[in-house]
ZAZA-779139 format. One line per field, with one value per residue (C-alpha): residue number from 1; chain; x, y, z. Coordinates in steps of 0.05 Angstrom, whole numbers, plus 32768, in hexadecimal, padded with zeros to 4 digits. Example, Ala and Ser with C-alpha at 12.3 -4.5 7.8 and 13.67 -1.06 7.14 Angstrom:
seq = (1:2) $
mol = (A:A) $
xx = (80F6:8111) $
yy = (7FA6:7FEB) $
zz = (809C:808F) $
//
This chain:
seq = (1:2:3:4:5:6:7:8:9:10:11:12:13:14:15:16:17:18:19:20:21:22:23:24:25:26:27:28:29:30:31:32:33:34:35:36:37:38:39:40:41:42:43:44:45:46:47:48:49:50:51:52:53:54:55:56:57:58:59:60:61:62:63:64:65:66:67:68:69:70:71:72:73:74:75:76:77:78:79:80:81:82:83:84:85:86:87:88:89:90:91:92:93:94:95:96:97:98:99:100:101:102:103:104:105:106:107:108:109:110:111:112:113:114:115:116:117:118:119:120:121:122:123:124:125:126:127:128:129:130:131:132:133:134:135:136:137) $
mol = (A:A:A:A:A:A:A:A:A:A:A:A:A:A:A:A:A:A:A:A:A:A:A:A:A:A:A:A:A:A:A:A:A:A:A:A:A:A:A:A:A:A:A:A:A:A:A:A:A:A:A:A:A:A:A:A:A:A:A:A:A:A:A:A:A:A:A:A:A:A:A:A:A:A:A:A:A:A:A:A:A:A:A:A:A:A:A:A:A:A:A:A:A:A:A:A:A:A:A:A:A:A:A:A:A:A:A:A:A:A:A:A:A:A:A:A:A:A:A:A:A:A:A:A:A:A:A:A:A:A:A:A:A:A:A:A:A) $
xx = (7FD6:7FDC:8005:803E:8070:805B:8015:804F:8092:80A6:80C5:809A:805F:802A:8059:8035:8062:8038:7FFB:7FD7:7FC1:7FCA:7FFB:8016:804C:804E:8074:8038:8053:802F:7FEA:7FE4:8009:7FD9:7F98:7FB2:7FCC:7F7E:7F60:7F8C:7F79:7F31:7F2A:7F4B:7EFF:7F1B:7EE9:7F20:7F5A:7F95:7FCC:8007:8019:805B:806D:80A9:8099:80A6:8063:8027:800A:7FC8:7FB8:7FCB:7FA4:7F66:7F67:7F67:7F23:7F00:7EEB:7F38:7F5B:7F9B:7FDB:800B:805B:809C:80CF:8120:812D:8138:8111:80C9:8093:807E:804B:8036:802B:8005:7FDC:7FCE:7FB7:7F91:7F68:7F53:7F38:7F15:7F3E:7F40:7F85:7FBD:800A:8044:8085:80A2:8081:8088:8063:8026:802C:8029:7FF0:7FC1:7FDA:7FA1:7F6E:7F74:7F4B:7F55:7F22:7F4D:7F8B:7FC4:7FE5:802A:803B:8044:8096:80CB:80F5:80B0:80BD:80FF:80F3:80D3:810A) $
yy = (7E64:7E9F:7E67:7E73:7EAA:7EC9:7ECD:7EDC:7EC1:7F08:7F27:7F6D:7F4E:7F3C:7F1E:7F09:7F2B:7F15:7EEF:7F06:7F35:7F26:7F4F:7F5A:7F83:7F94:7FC9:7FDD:8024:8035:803B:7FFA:7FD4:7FF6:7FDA:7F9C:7F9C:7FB7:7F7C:7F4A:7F65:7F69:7F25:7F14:7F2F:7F48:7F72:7FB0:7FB8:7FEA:8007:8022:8048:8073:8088:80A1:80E3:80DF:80B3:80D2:80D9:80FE:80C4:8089:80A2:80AA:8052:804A:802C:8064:802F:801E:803F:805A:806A:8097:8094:80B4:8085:8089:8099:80D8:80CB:80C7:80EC:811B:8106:8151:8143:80FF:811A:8158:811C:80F2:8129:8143:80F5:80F3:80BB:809E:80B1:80BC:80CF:80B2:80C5:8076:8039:8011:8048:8041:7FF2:7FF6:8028:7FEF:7FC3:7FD4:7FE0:7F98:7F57:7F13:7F2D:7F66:7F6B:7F9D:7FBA:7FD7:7FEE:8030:8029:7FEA:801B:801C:7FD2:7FDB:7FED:7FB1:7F87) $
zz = (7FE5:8018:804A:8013:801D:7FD7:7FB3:7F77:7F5F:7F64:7FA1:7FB1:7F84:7FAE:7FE8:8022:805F:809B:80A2:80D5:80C8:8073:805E:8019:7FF8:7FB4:7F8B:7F63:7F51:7F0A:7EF2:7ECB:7F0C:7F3E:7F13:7F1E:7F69:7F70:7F4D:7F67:7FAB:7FA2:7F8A:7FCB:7FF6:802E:805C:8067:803D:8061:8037:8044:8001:7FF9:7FAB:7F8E:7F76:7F2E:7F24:7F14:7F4F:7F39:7F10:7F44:7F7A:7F52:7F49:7F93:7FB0:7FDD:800E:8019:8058:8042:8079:8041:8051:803D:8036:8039:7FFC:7FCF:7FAB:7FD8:7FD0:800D:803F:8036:7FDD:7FE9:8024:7FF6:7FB5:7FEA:7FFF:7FB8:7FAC:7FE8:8004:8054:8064:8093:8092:80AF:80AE:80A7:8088:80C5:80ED:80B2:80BC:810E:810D:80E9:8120:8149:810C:80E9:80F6:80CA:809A:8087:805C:8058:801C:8021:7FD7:7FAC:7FAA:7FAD:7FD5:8006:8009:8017:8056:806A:805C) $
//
């Protein structure tokens, strides 16, 4: 199943973009789509799960960031787009709920810094945004 290009018949729902290490885009961007990107991807047990998370900032924010798994590491982006939240608001919301986080200017600069961080064991997230994704295609 994780051989195919897509664990989905969806583009930007839980799209396998590289292998090795597993990593998956989706476009999870509301509460009831982040519950289930989190249980799809804790069904998947994986030893370390890496996001990359950017949000557009009309989503509640407050409300998303409280669903994300404290054991997750979390690299927070802007993205090129109006519409993006601020590293400077999601670093501000990861800190209130205690998260593992840092910020990056560019989701390809959150991607590359897990480069070094990742084994097979592991598995990235990119999601929060389909103008995130964007960016990685």
């Amino acid at each position: 199943l994780l051989n195919s290009s897509k664990l989905s018949n969806f583009r930007g729902r839980m799209e396998v973009y590289s292998n090795n290490p597993l990593t998956i885009l989706d476009g999870a961007h509301n509460e009831d789509g982040v519950k289930a990107l989190i249980h799809s991807i804790e069904k998947l047990g994986k030893q370390q799960v890496n996001v990359v998370y950017g949000a557009s900032n009309d989503k509640e924010l407050e409300t998303l960031f409280s669903l994300f798994p404290k054991k997750w590491t979390y690299h927070l982006t802007e993205f090129r787009n109006d519409r993006s939240t601020t590293c400077e608001k999601l670093g501000e919301i990861a800190k209130k709920n205690n998260l593992n986080y840092k910020l990056f200017d560019a989701p390809v600069k959150a991607l590359k810094a897990f480069d070094t961080m990742t084994n097979d064991k592991d598995l990235i997230i990119v999601f929060g945004s389909f103008f995130l994704l964007e960016e990685f295609y």
